[in-house]
C-alpha positions as CSV (number, residue, x, y, z in Angstrom):
1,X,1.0,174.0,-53.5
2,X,1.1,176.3,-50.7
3,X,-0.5,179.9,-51.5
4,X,-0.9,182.8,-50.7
5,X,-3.6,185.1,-51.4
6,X,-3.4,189.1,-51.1
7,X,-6.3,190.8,-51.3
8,X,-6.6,194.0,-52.7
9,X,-10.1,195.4,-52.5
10,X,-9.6,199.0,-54.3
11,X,-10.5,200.5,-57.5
12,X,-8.9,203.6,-58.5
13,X,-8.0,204.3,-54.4
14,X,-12.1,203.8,-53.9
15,X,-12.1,200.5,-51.9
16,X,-14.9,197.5,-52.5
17,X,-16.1,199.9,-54.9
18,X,-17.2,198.6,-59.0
19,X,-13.7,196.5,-59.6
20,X,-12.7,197.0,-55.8
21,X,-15.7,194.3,-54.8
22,X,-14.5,191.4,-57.0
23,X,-11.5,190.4,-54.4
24,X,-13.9,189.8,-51.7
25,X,-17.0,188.7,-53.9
26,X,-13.9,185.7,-55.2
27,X,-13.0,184.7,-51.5
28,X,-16.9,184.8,-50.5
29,X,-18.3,182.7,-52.7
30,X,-15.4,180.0,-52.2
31,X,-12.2,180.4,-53.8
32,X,-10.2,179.5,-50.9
33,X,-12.6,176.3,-50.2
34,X,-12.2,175.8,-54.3
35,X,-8.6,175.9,-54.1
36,X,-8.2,174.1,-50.7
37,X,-10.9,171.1,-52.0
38,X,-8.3,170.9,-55.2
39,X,-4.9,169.9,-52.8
40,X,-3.6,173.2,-52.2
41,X,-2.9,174.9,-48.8
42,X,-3.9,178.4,-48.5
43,X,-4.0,181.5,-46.1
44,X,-4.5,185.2,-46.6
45,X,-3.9,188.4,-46.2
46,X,-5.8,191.8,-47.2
47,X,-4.1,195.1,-48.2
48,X,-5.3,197.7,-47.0
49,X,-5.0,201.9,-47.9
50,X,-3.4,203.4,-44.5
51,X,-3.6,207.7,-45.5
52,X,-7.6,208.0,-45.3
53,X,-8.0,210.7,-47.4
54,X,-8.0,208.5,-50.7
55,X,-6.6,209.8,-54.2
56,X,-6.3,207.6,-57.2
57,X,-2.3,207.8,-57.9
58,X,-1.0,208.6,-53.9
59,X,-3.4,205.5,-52.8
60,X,-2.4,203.2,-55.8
61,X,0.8,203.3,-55.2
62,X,0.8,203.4,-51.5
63,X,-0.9,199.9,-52.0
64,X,1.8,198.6,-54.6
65,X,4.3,199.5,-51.9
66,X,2.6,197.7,-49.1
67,X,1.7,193.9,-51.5
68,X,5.5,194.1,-52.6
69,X,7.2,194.4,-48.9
70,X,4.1,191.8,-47.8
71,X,5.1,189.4,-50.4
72,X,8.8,189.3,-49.2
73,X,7.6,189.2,-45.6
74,X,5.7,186.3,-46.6
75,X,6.8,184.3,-48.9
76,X,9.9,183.4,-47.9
77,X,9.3,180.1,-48.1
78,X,7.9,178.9,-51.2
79,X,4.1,180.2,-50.7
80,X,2.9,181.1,-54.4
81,X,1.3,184.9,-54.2
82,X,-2.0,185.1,-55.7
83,X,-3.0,188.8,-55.8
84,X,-7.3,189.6,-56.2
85,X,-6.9,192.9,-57.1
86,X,-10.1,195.5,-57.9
87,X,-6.8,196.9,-60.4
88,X,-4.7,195.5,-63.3
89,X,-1.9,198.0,-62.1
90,X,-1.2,195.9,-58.5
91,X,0.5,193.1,-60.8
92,X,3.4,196.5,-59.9
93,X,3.4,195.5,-56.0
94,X,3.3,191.7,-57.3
95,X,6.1,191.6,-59.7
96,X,8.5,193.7,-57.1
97,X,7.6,191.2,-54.5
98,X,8.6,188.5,-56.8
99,X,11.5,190.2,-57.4
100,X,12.5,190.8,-54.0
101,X,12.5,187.2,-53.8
102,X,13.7,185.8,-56.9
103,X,17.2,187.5,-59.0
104,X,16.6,185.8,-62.1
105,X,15.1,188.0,-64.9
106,X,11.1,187.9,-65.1
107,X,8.7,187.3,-68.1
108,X,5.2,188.6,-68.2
109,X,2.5,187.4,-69.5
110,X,-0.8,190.1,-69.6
111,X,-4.1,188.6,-70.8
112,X,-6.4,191.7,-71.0
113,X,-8.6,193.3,-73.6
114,X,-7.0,196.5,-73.4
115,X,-2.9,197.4,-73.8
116,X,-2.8,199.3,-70.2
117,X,0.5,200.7,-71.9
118,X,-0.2,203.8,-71.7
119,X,1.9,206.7,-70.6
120,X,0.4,209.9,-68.9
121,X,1.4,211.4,-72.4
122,X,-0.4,208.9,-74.7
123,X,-3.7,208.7,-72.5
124,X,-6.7,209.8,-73.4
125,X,-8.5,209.2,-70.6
126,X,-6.3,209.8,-67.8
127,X,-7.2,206.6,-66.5
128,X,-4.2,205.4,-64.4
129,X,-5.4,201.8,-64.8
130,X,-4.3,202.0,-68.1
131,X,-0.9,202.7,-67.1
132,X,0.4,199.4,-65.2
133,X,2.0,197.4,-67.7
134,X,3.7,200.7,-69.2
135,X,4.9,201.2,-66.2
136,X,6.4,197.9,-65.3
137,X,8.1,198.0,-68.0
138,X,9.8,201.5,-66.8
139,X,8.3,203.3,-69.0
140,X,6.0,205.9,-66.6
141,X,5.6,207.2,-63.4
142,X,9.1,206.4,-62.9
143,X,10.0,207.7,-59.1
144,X,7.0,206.1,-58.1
145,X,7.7,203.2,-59.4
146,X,10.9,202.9,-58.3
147,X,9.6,203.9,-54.5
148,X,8.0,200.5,-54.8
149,X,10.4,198.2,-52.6
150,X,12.9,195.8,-54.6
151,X,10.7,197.0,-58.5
152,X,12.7,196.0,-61.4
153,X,11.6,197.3,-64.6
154,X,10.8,194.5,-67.0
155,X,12.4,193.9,-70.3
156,X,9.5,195.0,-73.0
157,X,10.9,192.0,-75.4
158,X,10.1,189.4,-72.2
159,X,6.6,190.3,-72.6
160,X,3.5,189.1,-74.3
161,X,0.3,191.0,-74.3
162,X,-2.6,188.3,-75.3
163,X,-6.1,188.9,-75.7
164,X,-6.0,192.5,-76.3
165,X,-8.4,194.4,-79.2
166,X,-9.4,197.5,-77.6
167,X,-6.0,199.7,-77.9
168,X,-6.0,203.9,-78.2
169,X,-3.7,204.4,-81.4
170,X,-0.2,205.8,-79.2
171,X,-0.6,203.0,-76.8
172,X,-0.4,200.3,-79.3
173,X,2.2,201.6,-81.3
174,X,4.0,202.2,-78.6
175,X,3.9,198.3,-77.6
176,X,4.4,197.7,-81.1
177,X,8.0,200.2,-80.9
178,X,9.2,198.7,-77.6
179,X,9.1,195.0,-78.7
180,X,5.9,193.7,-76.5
181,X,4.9,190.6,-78.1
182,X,0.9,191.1,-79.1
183,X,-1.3,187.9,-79.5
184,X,-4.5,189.4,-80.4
185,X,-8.0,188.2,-79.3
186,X,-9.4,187.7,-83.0
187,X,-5.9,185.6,-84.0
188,X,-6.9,183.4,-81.3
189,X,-10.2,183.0,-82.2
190,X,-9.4,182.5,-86.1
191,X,-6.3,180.4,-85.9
192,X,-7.2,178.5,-82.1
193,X,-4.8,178.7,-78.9
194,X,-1.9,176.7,-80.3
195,X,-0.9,178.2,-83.6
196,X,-1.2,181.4,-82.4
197,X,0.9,181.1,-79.0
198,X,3.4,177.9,-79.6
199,X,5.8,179.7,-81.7
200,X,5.9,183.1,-79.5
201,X,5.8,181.0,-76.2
202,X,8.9,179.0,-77.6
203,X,11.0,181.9,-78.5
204,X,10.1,183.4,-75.1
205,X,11.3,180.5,-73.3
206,X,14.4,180.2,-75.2
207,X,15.5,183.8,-73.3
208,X,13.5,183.5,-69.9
209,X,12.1,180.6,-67.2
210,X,10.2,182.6,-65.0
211,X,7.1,184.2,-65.5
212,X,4.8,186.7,-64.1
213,X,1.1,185.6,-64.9
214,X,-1.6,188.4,-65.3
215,X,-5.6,187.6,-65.7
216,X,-7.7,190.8,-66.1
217,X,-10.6,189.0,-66.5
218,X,-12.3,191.1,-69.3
219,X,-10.0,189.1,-71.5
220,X,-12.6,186.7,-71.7
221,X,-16.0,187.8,-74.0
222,X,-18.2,189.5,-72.5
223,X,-21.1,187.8,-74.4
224,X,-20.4,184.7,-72.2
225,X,-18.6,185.7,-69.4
226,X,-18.9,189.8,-68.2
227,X,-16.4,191.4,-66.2
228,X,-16.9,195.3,-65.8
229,X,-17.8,198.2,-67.1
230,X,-15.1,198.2,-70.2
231,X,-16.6,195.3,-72.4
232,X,-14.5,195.1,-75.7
233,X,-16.5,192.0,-77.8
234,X,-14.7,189.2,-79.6
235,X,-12.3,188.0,-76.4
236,X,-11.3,184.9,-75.5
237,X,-14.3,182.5,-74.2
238,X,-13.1,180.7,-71.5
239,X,-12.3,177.3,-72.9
240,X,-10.0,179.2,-75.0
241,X,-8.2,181.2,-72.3
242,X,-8.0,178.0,-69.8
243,X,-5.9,176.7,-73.1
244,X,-3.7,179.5,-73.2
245,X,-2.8,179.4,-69.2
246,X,-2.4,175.8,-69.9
247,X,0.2,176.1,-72.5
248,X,1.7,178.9,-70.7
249,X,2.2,177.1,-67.4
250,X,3.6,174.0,-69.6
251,X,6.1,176.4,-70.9
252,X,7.5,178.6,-67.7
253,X,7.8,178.5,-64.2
254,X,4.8,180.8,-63.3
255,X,5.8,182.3,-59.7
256,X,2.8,184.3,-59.3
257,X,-0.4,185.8,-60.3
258,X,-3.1,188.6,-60.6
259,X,-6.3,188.4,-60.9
260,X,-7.9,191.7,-61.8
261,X,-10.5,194.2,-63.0
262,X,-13.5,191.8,-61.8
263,X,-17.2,193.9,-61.0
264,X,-19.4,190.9,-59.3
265,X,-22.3,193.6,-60.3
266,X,-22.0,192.4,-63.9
267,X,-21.4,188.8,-63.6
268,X,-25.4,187.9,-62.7
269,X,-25.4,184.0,-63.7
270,X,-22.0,183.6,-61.9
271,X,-20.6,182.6,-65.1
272,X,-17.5,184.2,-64.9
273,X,-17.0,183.6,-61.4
274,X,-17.0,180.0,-62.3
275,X,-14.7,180.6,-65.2
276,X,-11.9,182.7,-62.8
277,X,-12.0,179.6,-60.4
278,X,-11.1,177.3,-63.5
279,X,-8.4,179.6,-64.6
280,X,-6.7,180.4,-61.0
281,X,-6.4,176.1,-60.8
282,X,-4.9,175.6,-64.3
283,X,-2.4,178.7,-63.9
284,X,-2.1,176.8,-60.1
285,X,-1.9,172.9,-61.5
């Protein structure tokens, strides 16, 4: 496969800062070898923040602007866009790219331990972070969002949150209102990869072909595999969530990828460096 990666080394507009190093720290310590050594041809290109005076919201979405028109400038020709992002919220500038490129309507799939559906009116901590999916689905920061070049909102029934058990109360009943499909961590654990998905991964593909694949790696329990700052315990160990890509690829056309919220300061054994490089080659195989 030919791919593309698009760095995006910023974490709330603060660049290679906590979340903002894990880009890098992925392509330093081999992911492109990794990737190249496994049959795939690969290139990159890094995102950068062009106003210097950095603020979380102008900055974010400054750099969502900039990945989407890269990824039509790009890939043009088949390249598969693999975003390192230090945020969950660039999947924004991924899935406009994708859009941009491709008219047929576009799943989601969001493995994360938190919703990140919040609005600016459910928050409670103002993070914007925990905004992104909310906002791809049209729900938020609306004229920003649509600023983004070629952003279609996303139908809320076309998307399955998996993973999640850290939720503020509005947030999840909001998912729960709007039709997002949740496939909790702890039904996972209890009832194993395939009961819990098959059935909402078949209905899913009965409506849609195409997917948009999201990896914030704090999915995965932080007892085996630390991500950040924002550990939730009882996620996914990382046999379990190379399963779920893998039945997830084996169901949909995944046309690209995020990988997200990922603090090489908390990862000391490399553990969960190794475990991203196993999940970017199943999502890629």
């Amino acid at each position: 496969m030919n791919i593309h990666i698009f760095i995006v080394p910023y974490d709330s507009g603060k660049r290679a800062e906590r979340m903002g190093a894990g880009p890098h720290h992925l392509i330093d310590n081999g992911l492109v070898q990794y990737l190249r050594e496994h049959g795939h041809s690969v290139r990159t290109t890094t995102i950068e923040a062009l106003d210097p005076f950095r603020v979380e919201i102008k900055t974010s979405y400054e750099l969502y602007r900039q990945l989407s028109s890269s990824i039509q400038e790009n890939c043009t020709k088949g390249e598969f866009p693999l975003i390192l992002a230090g945020n969950c919220s660039a999947a924004l500038g991924g899935i406009a790219g994708l859009s941009g490129l491709n008219s047929n309507p576009l799943g989601i799939a969001w493995l994360d331990a938190h919703g990140d559906f919040n609005t600016p009116d459910t928050t409670l901590s103002g993070f914007l972070d925990g905004m992104g999916l909310a906002a791809a689905a049209g729900l938020c920061w609306k004229n920003l969002v649509k600023a983004i070049p070629a952003y279609r909102s996303v139908n809320p029934a076309h998307i399955v949150h998996i993973g999640g058990r850290d939720f503020d109360p509005e947030e999840e009943q909001l998912l729960i209102d709007q039709g997002v499909t949740l496939i909790r961590a702890g039904e996972v654990r209890d009832n194993g990869v395939q009961m819990s998905l098959q059935p909402v991964l078949d209905k899913l593909g009965s409506q849609i072909h195409d997917l948009y694949l999201h990896l914030d790696v704090d999915v995965l329990d932080p007892e085996e595999t630390p991500a950040n700052h924002f550990p939730a315990p009882g996620g996914l160990f990382a046999k379990q969530a190379v399963d779920v890509i893998t039945l997830i690829r084996d169901h949909f056309q995944i046309h690209g990828m995020t990988v997200a919220s990922y603090d090489p300061a908390y990862d000391r054994d490399g553990n969960t460096l190794r475990a991203i490089f196993e999940l970017v080659h199943q999502a890629l195989s």
